[in-house]
C-alpha positions in Angstrom: 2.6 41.8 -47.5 -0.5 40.2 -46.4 1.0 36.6 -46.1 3.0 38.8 -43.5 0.6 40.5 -41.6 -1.8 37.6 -41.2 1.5 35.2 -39.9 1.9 37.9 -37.9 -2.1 38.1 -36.3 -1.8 34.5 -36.1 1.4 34.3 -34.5 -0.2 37.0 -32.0 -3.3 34.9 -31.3 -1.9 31.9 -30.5 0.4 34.0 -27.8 -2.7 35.7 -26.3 -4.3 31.9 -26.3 -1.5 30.5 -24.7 -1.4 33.3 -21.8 -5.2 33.2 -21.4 -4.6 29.7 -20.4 -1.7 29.7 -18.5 -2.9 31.8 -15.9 -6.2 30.0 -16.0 -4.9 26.8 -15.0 -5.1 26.1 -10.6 -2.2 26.7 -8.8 -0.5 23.7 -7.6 0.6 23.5 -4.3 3.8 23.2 -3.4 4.1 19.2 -2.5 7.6 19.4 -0.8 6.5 22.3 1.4 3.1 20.0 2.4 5.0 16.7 2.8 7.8 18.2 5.1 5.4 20.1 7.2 2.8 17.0 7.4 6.1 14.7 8.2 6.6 16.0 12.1 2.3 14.7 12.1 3.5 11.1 10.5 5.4 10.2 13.5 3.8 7.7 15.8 3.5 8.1 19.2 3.5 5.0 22.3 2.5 5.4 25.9 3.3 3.1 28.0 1.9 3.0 31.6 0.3 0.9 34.3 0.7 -2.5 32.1 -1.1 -0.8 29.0 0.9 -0.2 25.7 -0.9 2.3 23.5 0.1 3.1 20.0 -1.4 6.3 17.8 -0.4 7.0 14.3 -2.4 10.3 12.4 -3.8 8.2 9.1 -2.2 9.8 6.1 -3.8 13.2 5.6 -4.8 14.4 2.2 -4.4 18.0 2.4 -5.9 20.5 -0.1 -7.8 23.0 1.8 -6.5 21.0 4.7 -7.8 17.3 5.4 -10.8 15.2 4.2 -14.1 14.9 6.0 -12.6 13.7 9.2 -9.1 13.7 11.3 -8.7 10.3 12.4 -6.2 8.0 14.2 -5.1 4.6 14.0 -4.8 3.5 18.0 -3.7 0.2 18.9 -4.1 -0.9 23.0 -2.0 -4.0 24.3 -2.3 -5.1 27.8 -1.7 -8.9 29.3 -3.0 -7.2 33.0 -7.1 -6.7 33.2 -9.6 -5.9 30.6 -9.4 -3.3 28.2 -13.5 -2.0 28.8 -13.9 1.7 28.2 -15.5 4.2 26.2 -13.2 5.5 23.8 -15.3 8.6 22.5 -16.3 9.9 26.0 -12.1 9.4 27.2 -10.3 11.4 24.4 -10.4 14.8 23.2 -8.2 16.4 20.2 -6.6 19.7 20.7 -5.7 21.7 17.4 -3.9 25.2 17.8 -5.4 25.6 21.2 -9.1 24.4 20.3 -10.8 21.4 21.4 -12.0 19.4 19.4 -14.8 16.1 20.6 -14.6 12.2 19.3 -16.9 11.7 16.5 -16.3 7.8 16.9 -14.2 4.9 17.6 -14.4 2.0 15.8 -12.4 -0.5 17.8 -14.7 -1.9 20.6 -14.2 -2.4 23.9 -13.0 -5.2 26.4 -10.5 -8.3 25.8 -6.2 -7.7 26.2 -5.6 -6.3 22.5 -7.7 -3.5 20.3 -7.3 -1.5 17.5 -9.3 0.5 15.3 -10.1 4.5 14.2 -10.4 7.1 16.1 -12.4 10.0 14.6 -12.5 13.8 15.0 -14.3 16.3 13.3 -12.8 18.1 10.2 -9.3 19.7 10.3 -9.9 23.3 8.8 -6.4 24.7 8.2 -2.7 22.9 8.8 -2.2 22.7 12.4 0.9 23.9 14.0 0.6 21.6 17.1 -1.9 18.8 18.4 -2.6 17.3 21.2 -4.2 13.6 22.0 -6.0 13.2 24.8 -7.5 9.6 26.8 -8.4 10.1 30.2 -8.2 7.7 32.4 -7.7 4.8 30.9 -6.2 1.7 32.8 -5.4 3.8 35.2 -3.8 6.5 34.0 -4.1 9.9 31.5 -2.6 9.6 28.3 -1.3 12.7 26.2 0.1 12.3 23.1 1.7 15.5 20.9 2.8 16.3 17.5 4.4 19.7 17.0 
């Protein structure tokens, strides 16, 4: 009877244990739900206009409370007409669910037919819905650029 009651007590621990722990553990998030909503950001964008080609693609985000330190942008300018001399940081804004959001920094330089580099923006707090790229004027022309 008491090799029975004590299998029992143990039998009964080890459940408790193993409850106790299971709902201890972090949820994880849903990855398929994050990777299809982040997939519509993924998708790079080109404007082409006054003899200037410009490329953006979002750098991969890492999402857990929503991104890393930084938003930031991969932008790649081509032009065979003029000089490509302006100031990145003062040109662009980023516009997230309706707020605006100022360049942090650009890494690319300035000048010559052909740059590329980061363009960074302060910390993404929760998963966008839509946002918006802007350059102002440059070569000539205002550049949007729009992921929704």
């Amino acid at each position: 009877m008491k090799k029975i009651l004590f299998l029992i007590a143990m039998i009964a621990v080890i459940g408790v244990g193993y409850l106790v722990f299971k709902n201890s553990q972090k949820p994880r998030t849903d990855t398929s739900k994050v990777s299809e909503t982040l997939g519509k950001f993924q998708e790079p964008k080109i404007d082409s206009q006054n003899g200037l080609e410009v490329v953006v693609k979002i750098k991969p985000l890492i999402c857990d409370d929503f991104c890393e330190e930084a938003a930031t942008f991969d932008v790649s300018f081509t032009t065979h007409e003029g000089d490509l001399n302006f100031d990145l940081v003062k040109a662009s804004t980023l516009e997230v669910d309706g707020e605006i959001l100022p360049t942090k920094s650009w890494d690319g330089g300035s000048g010559g037919h052909h740059l590329n580099g980061t363009l960074t923006f302060p910390r993404i707090e929760k998963q966008p819905s839509k946002m918006i790229l802007r350059m102002i004027n440059i070569a000539g022309a205002n550049r949007t650029f729009t992921w929704e």
